[in-house]
C-alpha positions in Angstrom: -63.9 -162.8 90.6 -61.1 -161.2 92.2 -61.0 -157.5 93.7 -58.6 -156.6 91.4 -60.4 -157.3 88.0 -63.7 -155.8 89.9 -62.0 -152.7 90.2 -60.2 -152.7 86.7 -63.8 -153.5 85.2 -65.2 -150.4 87.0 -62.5 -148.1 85.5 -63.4 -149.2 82.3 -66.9 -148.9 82.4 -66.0 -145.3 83.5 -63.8 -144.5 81.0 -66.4 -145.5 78.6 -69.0 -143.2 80.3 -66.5 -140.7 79.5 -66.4 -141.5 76.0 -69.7 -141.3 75.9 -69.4 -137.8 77.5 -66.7 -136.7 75.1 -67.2 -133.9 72.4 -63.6 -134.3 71.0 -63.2 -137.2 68.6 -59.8 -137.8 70.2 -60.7 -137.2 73.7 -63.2 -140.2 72.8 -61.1 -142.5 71.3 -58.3 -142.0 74.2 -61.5 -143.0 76.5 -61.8 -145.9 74.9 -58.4 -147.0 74.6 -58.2 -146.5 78.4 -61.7 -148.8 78.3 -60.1 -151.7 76.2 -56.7 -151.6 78.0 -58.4 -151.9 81.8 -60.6 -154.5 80.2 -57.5 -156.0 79.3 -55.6 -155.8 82.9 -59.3 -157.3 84.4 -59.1 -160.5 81.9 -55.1 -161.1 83.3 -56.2 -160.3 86.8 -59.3 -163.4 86.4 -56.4 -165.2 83.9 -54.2 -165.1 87.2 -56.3 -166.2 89.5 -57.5 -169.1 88.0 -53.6 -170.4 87.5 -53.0 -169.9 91.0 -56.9 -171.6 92.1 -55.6 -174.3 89.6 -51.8 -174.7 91.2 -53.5 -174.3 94.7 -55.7 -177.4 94.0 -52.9 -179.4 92.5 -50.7 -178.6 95.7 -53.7 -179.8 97.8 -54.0 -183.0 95.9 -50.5 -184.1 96.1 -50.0 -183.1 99.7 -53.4 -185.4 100.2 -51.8 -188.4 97.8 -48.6 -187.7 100.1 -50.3 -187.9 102.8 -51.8 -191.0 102.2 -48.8 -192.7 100.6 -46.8 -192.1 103.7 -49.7 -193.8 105.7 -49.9 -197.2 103.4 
């Protein structure tokens, strides 16, 4: 897992011990809209890195079919 979404997970569990603190109903429910949306930005931050793990690997394996093409 990235740094990113490490940190964007902490936020929100944060947030949610805020909401947890909260007396105000809305001070709550902003709490855990702030919870959901980091959630949110951690799931694109994992999202992300597996498309660029993913186009890494396929950038490997052509250079090495390249590679080997060019040797034959």
């Amino acid at each position: 897992m990235s740094s990113d979404a490490t940190f964007f997970r902490k936020q929100a569990d944060q947030e949610r011990s805020n909401a947890s603190e909260a007396s105000l109903d809305n001070v709550r429910d902003r709490c855990e809209r702030a919870a959901r949306s980091w959630e949110a930005m951690a799931a694109r931050a994992e999202r992300t890195e597996a498309m660029r793990d993913q186009r890494a690997a396929a950038t490997r394996a052509a250079s090495t079919l390249a590679t080997a093409t060019d040797g034959a």
